[in-house]
N, CA, C and O of each residue as an XYZ file, in Angstrom:
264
protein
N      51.563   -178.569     24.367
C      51.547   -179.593     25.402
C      50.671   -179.120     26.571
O      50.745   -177.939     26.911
N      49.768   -180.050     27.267
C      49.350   -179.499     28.183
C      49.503   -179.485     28.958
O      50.184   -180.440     29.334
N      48.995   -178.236     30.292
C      49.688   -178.270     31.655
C      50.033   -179.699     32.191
O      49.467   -180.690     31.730
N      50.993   -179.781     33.192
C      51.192   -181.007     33.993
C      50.076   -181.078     34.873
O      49.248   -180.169     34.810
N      49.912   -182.039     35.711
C      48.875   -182.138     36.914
C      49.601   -182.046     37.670
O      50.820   -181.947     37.528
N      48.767   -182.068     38.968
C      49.331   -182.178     40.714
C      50.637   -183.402     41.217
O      51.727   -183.437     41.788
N      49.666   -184.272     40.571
C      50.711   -185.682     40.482
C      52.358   -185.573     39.669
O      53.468   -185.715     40.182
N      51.999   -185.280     38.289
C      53.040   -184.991     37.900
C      54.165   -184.080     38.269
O      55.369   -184.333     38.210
N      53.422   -182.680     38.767
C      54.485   -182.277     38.944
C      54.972   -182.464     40.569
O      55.672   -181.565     41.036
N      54.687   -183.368     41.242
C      54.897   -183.998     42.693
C      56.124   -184.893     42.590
O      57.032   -184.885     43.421
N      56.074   -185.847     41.256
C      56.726   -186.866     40.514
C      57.887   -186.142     40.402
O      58.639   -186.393     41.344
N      58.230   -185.528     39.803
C      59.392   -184.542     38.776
C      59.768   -183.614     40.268
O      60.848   -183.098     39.983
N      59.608   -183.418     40.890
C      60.322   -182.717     42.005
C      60.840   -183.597     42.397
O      62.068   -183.578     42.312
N      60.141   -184.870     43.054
C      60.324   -185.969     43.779
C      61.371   -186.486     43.183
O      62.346   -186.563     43.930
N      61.579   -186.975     41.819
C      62.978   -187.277     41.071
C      63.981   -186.214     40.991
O      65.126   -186.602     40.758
N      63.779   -184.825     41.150
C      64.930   -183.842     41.005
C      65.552   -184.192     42.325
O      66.769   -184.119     42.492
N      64.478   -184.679     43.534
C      65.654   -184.526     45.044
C      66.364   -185.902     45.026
O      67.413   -186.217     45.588
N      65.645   -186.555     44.342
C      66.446   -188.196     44.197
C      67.570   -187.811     43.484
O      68.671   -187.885     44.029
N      67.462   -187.433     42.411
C      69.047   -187.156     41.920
C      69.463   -186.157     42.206
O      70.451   -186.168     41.472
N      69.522   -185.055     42.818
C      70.526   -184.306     43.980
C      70.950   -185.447     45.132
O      72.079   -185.643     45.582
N      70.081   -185.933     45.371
C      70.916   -187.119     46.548
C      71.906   -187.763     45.711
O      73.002   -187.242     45.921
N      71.967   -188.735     44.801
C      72.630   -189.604     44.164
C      74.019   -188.530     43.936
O      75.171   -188.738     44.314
N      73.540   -187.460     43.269
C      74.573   -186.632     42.949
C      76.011   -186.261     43.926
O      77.233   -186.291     43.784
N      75.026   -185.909     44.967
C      75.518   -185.951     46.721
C      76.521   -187.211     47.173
O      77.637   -187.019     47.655
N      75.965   -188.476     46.949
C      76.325   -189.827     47.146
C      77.972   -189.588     46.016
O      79.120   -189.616     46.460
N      77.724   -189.453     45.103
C      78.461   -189.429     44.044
C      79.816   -188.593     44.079
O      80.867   -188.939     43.540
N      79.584   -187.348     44.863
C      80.592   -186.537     44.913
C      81.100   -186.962     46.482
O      82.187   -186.518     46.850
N      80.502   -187.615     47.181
C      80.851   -187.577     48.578
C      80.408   -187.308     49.903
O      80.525   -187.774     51.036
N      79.633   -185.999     49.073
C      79.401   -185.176     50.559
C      78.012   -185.714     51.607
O      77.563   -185.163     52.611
N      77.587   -186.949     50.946
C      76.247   -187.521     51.367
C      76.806   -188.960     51.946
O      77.805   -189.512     51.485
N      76.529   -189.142     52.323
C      77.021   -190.642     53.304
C      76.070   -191.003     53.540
O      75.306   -190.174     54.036
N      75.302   -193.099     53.237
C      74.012   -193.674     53.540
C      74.617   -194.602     54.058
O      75.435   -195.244     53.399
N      74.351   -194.883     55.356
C      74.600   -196.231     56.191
C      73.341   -196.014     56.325
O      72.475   -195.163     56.123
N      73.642   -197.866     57.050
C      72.549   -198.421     58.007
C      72.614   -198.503     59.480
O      73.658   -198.629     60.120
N      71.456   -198.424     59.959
C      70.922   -198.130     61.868
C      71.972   -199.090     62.135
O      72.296   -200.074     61.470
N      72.654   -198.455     63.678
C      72.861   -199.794     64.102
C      72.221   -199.931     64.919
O      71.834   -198.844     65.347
N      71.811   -200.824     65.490
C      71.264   -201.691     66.670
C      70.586   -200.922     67.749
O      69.370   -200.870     67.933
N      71.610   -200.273     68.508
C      71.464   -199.320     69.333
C      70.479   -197.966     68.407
O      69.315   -197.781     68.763
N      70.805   -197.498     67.776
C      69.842   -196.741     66.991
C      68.190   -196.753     66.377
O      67.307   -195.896     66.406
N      68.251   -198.391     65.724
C      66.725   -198.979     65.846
C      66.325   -198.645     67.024
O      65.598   -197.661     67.160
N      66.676   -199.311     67.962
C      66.146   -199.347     69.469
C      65.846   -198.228     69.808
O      64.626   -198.157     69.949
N      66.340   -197.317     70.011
C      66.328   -196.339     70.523
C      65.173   -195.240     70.110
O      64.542   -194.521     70.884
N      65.052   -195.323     68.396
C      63.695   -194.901     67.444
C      62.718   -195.408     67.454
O      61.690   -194.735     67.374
N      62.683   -196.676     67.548
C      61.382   -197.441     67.240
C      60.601   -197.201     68.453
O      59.410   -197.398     68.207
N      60.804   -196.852     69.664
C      59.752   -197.062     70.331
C      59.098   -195.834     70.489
O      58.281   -195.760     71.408
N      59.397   -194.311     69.385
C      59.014   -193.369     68.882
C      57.880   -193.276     68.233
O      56.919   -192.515     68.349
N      58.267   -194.699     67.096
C      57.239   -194.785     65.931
C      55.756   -195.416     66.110
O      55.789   -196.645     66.175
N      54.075   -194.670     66.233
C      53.190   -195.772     66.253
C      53.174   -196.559     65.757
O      53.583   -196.627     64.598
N      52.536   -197.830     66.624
C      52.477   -198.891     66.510
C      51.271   -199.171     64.509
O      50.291   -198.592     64.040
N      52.372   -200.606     63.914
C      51.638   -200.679     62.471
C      50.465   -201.128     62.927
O      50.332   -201.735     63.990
N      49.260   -200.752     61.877
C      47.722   -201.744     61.737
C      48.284   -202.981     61.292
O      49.166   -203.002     60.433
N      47.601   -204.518     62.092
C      48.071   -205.260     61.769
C      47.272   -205.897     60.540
O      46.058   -205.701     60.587
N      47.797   -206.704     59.331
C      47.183   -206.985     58.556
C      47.683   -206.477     57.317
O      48.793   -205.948     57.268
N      46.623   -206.650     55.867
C      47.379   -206.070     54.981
C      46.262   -204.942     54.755
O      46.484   -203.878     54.177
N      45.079   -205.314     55.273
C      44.450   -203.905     54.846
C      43.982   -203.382     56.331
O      42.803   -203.372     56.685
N      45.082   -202.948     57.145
C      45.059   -202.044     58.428
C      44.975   -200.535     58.039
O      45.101   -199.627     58.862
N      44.787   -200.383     56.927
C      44.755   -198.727     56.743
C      43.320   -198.785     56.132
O      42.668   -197.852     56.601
N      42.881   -199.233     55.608
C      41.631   -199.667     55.023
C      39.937   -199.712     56.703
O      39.923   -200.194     57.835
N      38.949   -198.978     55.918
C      37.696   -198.760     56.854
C      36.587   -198.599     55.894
O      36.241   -197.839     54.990
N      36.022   -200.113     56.762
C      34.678   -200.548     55.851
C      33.756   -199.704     56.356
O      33.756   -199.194     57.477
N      32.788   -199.545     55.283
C      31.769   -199.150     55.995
C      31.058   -199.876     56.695
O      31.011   -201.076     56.424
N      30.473   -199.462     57.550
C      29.104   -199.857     58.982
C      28.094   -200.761     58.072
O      28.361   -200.800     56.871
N      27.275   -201.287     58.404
C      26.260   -202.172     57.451
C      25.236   -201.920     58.591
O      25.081   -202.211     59.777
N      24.544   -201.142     57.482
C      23.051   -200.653     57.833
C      22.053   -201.838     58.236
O      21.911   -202.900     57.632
N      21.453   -201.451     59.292
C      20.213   -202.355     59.809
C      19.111   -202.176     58.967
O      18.668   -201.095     58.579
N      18.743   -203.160     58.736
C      17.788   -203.022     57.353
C      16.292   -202.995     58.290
O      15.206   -202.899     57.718
C-alpha cells in the first residue's frame, strides 16, 4: 500500500479527535451547549468582520493595460 499523503493523514487525525469527542460526549465528561445571548455578544465583536459576498475570499487578478 502506498504511503498516505498530507491530506490524508490530516483527515484520519481529524476523525481520531472527532471520535475522542463523541466518545467524551458519550461517557459524560464533555458537555456541548449552545452560546447564550450574552455570550454571542460578548465574542462577536472579537471576531473580524466577514468579506461580504460569496466569493469575499477570492482575488482577481489586475487586468493589464494593453
Amino acid at each position: 500500500m502506498p504511503p498516505k499523503t498530507q491530506r490524508e493523514r490530516e483527515a484520519e487525525q481529524r476523525q481520531m479527535k472527532l471520535d475522542r469527542m463523541q466518545e467524551q460526549v458519550d461517557d459524560g465528561s464533555l458537555v456541548i451547549r449552545k452560546m447564550t445571548d450574552e455570550e454571542r455578544a460578548r465574542f462577536e465583536s472579537k471576531r473580524p468582520p466577514r468579506p461580504a459576498g460569496a466569493n469575499g475570499k477570492r482575488r482577481g487578478r489586475a487586468s493589464r493595460a494593453a
